[in-house]
C-alpha positions in Angstrom: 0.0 0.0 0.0 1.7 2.8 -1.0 -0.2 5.1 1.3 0.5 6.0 5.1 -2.4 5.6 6.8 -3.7 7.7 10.2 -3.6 6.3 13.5 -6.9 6.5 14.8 -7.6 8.5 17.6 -10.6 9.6 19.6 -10.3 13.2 17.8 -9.5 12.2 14.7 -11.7 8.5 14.0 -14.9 10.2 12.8 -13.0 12.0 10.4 -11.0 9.1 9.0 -14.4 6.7 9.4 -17.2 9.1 8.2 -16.2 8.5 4.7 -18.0 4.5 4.9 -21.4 6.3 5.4 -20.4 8.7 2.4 -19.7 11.5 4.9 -17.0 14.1 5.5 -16.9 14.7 9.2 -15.2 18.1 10.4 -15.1 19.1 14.2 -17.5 22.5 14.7 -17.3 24.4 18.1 -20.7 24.0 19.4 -19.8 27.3 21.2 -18.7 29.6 18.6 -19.9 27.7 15.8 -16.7 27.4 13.9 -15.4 24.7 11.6 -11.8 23.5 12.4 -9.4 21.3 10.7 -7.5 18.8 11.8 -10.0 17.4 14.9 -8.7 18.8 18.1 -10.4 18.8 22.2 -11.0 22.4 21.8 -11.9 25.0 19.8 -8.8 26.9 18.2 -10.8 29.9 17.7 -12.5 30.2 21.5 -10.9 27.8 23.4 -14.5 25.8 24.1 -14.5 22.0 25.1 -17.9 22.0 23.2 -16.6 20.6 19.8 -17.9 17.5 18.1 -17.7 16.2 14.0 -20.4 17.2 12.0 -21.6 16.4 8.5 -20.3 19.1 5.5 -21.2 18.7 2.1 -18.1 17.9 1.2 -18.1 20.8 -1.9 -15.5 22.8 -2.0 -12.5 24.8 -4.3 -9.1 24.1 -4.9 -7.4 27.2 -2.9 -4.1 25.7 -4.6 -2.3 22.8 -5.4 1.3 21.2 -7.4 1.8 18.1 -9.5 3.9 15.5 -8.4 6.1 13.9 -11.1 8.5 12.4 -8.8 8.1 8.3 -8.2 8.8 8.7 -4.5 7.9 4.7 -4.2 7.4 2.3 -7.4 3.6 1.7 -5.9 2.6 5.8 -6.4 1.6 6.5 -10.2 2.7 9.7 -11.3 1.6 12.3 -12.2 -0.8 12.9 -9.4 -2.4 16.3 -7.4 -1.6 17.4 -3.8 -3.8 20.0 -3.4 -5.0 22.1 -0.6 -8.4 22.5 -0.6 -11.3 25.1 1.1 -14.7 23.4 2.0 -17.2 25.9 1.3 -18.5 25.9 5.1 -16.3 28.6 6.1 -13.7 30.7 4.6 -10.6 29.3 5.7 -11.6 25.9 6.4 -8.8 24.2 4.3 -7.3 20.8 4.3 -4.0 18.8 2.0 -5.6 16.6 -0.2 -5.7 14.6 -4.1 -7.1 15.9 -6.8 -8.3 12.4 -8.6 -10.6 11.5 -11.7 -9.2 14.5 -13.8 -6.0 14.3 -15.6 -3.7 16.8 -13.2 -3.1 19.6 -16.0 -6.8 20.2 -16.1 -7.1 20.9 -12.0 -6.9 24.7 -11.8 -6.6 27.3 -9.0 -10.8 28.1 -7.8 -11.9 25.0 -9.3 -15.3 23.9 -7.5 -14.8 19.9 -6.2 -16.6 17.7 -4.4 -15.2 14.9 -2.2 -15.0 11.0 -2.8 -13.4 8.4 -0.6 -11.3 5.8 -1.4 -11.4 2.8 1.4 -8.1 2.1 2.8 -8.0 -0.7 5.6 -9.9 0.8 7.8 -10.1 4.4 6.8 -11.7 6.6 4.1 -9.5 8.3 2.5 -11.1 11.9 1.5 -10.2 13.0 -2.0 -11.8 15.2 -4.3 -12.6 15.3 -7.9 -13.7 18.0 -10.1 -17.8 19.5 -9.5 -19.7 19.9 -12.2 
């Protein structure tokens, strides 16, 4: 598996699992109401204990992004898309990503996606492929 996958925490397993029920699971602040990325026990913005996963849509843009051409392990086929990507939730609500089911010279900067998992053991991976 040419992936490394997450160890599972408490914070993080929603996240990681949402993905088998077709769900991307980001922690909101029940207190301030803000979305934060990656899971944490309290709220980066207002320091609140009150913070849980919820469902997003899982649509979002690609704030930016680079091609990899560079066969770091024989099991990795390259080209591929790291991107980083901004759910449409929140401004600033961003997370590193793939860009998959578009050949990598067509992903551009703004480019509405949507996220797709790919099961890995037993995560969901989210990735996100171009919106129509």
């Amino acid at each position: 598996m040419p992936r490394k996958l997450p160890m599972l925490t408490a914070e993080n397993r929603a996240f990681w699992q949402g993905g088998e029920r077709g769900e991307l699971l980001i922690y909101r602040c029940r207190s301030c109401e803000a979305w934060f990325h990656p899971p944490a026990p309290v709220c980066p913005r207002c320091n609140a204990v009150e913070v849980g996963p919820e469902p997003v849509s899982g649509r979002g843009t690609v704030a930016t992004f680079t091609i990899n051409i560079q066969a770091w392990t024989p099991e990795l086929a390259e080209p591929y898309v790291v991107a980083i990507v901004e759910l449409v939730e929140q401004p600033g609500l961003r997370f590193a990503t793939n860009i998959v089911g578009c050949a990598p010279d067509q992903v551009a900067i703004d480019m509405p996606v949507r996220v797709t998992f790919l099961p890995c053991d037993d995560v969901w991976l989210p990735l996100f492929e171009k919106d129509a």
